[in-house]
N, C-alpha and C positions, 0 to 999 in steps of 0.2 A: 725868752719865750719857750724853748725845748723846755729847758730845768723844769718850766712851771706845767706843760702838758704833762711831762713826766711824773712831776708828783703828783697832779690829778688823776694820773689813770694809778699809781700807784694808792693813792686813797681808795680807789674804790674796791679794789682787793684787798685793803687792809682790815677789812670788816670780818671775821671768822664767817659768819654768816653768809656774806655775798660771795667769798672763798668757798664755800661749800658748792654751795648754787652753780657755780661756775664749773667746778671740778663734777660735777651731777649732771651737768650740762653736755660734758666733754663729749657721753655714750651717741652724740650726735641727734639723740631721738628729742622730741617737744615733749616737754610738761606741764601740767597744768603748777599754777599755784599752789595749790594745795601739797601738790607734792612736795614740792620744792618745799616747802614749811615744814613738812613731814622727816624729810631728808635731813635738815638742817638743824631740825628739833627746835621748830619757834612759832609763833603762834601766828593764822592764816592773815590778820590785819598789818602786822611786822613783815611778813613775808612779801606782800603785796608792795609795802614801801620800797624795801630793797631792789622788787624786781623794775620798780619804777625809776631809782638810782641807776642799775645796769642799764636800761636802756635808755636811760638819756646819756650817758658816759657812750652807750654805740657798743655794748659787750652783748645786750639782748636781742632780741626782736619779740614781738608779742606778734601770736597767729592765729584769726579767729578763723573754725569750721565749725559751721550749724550755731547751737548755742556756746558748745564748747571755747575757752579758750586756752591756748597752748603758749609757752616762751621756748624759747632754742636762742643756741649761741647765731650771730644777728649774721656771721664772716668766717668763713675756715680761717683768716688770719688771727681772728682773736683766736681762735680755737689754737693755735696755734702758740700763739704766747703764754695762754696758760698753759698749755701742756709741756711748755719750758721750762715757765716758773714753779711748776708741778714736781720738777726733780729735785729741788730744795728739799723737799717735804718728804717725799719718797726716798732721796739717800741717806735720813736719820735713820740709828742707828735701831733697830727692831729689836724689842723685848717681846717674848713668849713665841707662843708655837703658831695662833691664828694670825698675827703678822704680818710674820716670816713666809708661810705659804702665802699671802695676799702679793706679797711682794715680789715671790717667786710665780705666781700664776702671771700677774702684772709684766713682770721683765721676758716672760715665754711668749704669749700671747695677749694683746690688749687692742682696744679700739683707742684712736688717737683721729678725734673728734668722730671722720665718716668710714678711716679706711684703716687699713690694721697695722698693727705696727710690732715692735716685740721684738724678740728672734723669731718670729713666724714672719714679721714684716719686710724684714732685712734680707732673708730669706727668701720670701717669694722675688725682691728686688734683683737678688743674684739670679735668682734661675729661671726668671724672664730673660733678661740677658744674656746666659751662659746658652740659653736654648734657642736664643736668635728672636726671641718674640719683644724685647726691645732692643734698640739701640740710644748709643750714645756720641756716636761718632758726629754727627749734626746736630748737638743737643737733644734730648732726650724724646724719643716717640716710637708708637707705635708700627715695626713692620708688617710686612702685608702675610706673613709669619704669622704674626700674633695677631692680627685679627681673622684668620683663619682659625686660631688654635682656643680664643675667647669666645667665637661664632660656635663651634662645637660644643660649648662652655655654657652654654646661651646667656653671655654675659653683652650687654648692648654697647654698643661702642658710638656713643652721638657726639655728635659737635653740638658747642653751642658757645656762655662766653665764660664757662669756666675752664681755664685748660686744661688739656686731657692727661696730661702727666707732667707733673715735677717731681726732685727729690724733697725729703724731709728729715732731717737730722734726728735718728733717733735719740732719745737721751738717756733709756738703758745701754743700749749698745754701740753710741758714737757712732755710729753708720747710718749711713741714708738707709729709707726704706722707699717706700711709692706714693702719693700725695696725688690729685687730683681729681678729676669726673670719672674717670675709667677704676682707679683701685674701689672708690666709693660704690659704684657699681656692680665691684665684682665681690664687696664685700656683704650688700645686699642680698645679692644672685648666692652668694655662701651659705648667707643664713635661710635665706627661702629654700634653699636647694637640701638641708642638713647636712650639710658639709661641717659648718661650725655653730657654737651657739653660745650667744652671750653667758657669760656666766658671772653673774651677779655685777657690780660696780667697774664696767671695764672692762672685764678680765672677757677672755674668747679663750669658749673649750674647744678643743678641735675633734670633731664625730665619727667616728669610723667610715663613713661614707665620701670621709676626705682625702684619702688616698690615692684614688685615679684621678679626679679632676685636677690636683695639686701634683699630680707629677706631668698633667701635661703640660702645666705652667712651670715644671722645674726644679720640683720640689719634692725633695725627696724624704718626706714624713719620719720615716722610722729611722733615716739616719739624723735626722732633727731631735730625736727625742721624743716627739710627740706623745707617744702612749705612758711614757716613760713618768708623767707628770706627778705632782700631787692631786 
């Protein structure tokens, strides 16, 4: 019965098309349809089937507001799997120059579904840590440290029933980075804040205005590279 779940869900990523969707999905944000077909480069009635595949397989969810309707990945754990099976794809070996920077903006700084990841990601992981704003010594949580120091940040720190931090295996850099309710929030409060800014399919530019906030979290920008970038 595994073998056969197994190849079911691997069917449904077997499609270029729904591979696409999925990987256009990862930026966390909802899309309509249309996009998604746009993205994909297939036409809105094809597009609509597929995204009716993904959500019955449990990779979607469909979100209506007003008339509008929107799809987003349905679970950070699907989000998750794809963005496992995402380094398949991503450690082929790069011809030409647009690429190779996609590749190198991607491994610096990237969104990995809601929260960041990269060596920006790994990085904020170390020096929340190193700065005392989390620990690990009773499994992974927030001290009363670091929510002083995110309270500053005005980065909101809520319970509810997603947990508020776990690790995440990066799969650029083999290292954990930060996963849960609290990174997803601070990567919000990032971009609202102009700290960072998406930039294009993924990728997180990080803005000059990122410099204090991210060293009160422990991170030390300029010896990161950060300006340093393509």
């Amino acid at each position: 019965m595994e073998t056969i779940a197994l190849a079911e869900v691997a069917a449904v990523l077997a499609d270029p098309s729904r591979a696409t969707m999925c990987l256009v999905l990862l930026d966390g944000r909802a899309w309509t349809v249309g996009e998604l077909a746009k993205a994909a480069g297939i036409a809105l009635s094809t597009a609509s089937e597929h995204v009716t595949r993904l959500a019955g397989a449990g990779f979607v969810a469909r979100v209506k507001q007003g008339r509008a309707s929107y799809v987003r990945i349905a679970d950070p754990r699907v989000a998750e799997l794809i963005e496992h099976l995402a380094q398949h794809a991503e450690h082929r070996p790069v011809t030409g120059l647009k690429p190779s920077l996609r590749v190198r903006r991607l491994g610096f700084a990237r969104t990995c579904y809601d929260h960041l990841a990269g060596r920006l990601g790994v990085a904020l992981r170390d020096g929340m840590l190193a700065a005392g704003l989390v620990d690990v010594a009773g499994g992974l949580a927030l001290t009363p440290r670091g929510r002083e120091a995110l309270a500053t940040l005005g980065v909101p720190v809520a319970a509810g029933r997603r947990s508020l931090l776990r690790d995440c295996l990066d799969w650029t850099e083999r290292r954990d980075h930060l996963a849960g309710a609290l990174p997803a929030a601070l990567l919000d409060r990032a971009v609202d804040a102009g700290w960072v800014a998406r930039d294009g399919h993924r990728a997180v530019k990080v803005l000059p205005a990122a410099g204090e906030p991210f060293a009160v979290l422990g991170v030390d920008l300029d010896a990161l590279g950060a300006g340093a970038g393509p």
